[in-house]
TORKOL-4160 file (C-alpha; in steps of 0.2 Angstrom, whole numbers, padded with zeros to 4 digits, m for minus):
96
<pt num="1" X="0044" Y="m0003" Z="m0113"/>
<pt num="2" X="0056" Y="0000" Z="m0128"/>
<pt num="3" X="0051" Y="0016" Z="m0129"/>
<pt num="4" X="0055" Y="0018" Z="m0110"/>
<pt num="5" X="0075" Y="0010" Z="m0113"/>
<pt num="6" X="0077" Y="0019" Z="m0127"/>
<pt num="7" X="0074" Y="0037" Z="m0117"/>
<pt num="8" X="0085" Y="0031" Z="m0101"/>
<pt num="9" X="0097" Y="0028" Z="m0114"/>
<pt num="10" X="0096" Y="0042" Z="m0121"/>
<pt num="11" X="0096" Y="0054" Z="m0106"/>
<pt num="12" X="0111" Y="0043" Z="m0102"/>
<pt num="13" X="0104" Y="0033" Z="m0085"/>
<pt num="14" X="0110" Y="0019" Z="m0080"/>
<pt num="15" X="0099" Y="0004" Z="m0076"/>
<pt num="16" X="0094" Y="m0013" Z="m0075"/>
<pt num="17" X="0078" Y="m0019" Z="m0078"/>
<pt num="18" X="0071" Y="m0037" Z="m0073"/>
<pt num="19" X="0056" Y="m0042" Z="m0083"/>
<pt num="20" X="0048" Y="m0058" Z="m0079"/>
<pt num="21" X="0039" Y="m0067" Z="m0093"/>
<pt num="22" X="0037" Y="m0083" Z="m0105"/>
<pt num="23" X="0040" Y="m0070" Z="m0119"/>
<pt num="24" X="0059" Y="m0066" Z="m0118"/>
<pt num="25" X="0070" Y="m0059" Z="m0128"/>
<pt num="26" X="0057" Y="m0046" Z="m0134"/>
<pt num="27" X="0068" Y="m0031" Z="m0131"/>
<pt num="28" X="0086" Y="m0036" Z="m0132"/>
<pt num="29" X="0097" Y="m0024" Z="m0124"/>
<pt num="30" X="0111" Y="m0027" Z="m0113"/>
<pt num="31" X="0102" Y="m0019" Z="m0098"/>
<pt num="32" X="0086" Y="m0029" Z="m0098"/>
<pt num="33" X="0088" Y="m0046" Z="m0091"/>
<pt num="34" X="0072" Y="m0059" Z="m0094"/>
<pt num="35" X="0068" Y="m0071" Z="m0081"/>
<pt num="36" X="0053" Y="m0085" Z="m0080"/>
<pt num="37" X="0036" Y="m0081" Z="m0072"/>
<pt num="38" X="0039" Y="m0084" Z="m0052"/>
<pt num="39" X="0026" Y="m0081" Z="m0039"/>
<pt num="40" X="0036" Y="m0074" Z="m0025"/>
<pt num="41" X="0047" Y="m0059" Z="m0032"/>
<pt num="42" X="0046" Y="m0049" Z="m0017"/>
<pt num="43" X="0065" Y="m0052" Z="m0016"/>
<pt num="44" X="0067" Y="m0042" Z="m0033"/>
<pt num="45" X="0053" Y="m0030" Z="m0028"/>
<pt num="46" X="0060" Y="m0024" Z="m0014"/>
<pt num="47" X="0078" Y="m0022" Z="m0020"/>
<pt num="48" X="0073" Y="m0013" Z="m0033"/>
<pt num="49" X="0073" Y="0007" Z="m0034"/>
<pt num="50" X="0055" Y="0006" Z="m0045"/>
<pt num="51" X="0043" Y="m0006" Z="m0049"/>
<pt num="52" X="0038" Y="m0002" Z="m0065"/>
<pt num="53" X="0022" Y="m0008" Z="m0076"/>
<pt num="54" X="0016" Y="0000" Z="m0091"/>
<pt num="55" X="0000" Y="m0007" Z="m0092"/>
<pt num="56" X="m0012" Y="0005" Z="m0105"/>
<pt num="57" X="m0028" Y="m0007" Z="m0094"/>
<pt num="58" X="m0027" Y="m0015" Z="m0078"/>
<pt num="59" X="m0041" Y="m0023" Z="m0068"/>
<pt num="60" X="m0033" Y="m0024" Z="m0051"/>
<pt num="61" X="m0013" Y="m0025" Z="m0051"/>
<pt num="62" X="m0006" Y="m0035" Z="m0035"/>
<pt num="63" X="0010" Y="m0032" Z="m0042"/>
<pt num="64" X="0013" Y="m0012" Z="m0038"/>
<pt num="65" X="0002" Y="m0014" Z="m0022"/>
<pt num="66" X="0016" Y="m0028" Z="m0016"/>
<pt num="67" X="0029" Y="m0014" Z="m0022"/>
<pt num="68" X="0020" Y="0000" Z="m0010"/>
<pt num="69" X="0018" Y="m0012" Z="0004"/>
<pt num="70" X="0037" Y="m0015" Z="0004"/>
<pt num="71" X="0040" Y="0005" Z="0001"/>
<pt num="72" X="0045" Y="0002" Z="m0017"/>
<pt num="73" X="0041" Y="0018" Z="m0027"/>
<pt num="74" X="0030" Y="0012" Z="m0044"/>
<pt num="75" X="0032" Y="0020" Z="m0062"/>
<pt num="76" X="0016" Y="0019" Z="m0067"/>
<pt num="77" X="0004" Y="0024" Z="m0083"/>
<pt num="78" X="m0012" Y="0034" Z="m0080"/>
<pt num="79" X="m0024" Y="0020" Z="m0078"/>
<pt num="80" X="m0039" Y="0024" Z="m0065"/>
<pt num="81" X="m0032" Y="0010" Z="m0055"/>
<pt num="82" X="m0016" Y="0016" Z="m0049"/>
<pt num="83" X="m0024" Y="0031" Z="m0043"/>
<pt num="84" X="m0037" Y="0018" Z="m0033"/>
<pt num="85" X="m0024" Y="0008" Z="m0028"/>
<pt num="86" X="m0014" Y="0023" Z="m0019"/>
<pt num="87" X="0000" Y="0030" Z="m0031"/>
<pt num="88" X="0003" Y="0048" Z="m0028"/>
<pt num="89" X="0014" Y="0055" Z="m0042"/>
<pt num="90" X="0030" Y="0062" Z="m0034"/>
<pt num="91" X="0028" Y="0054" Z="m0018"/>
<pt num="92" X="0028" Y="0036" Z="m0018"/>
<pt num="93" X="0031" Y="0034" Z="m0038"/>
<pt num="94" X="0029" Y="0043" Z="m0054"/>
<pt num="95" X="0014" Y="0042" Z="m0067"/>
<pt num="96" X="0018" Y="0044" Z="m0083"/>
């Protein structure tokens, strides 16, 4: 995730990026704002321009299918799930 801030910094993109987690204040950056776990962040979700989980393992990730069923594009890593789950790289989201 830091590594992901740093390079939209550095290709000078603005952004904002909502990370929900006990763990806050992990990356501390004026564009990253840390919110408490919730179960219903469909309002954020689909808002958003991406969804974006960087998961290097994932078993099953409700999370990027709620953001495909609201026709939120996902950034997503190259885990066997994703490509399961649906995400076409360029056409409903990006795998990195």
């Amino acid at each position: 995730m830091i590594k992901l801030v740093n390079a939209l910094h550095e290709a000078d993109i603005p952004f904002v990026w909502d990370i929900f987690t006990d763990q806050k204040d992990t990356i501390r950056d004026s564009s990253v704002t840390y919110h408490s776990p919730e179960l219903n962040i469909y309002k954020y979700i689909k808002s958003s321009d991406y969804l974006v989980q960087l998961s290097s393992a994932e078993g099953y990730c409700y999370t990027v299918v709620e953001a495909l069923v609201l026709g939120t594009p996902v950034i997503v890593t190259p885990c066997p799930v994703f490509y399961e789950i649906g995400v076409k790289d360029g056409v409903n989201g990006f795998i990195l």
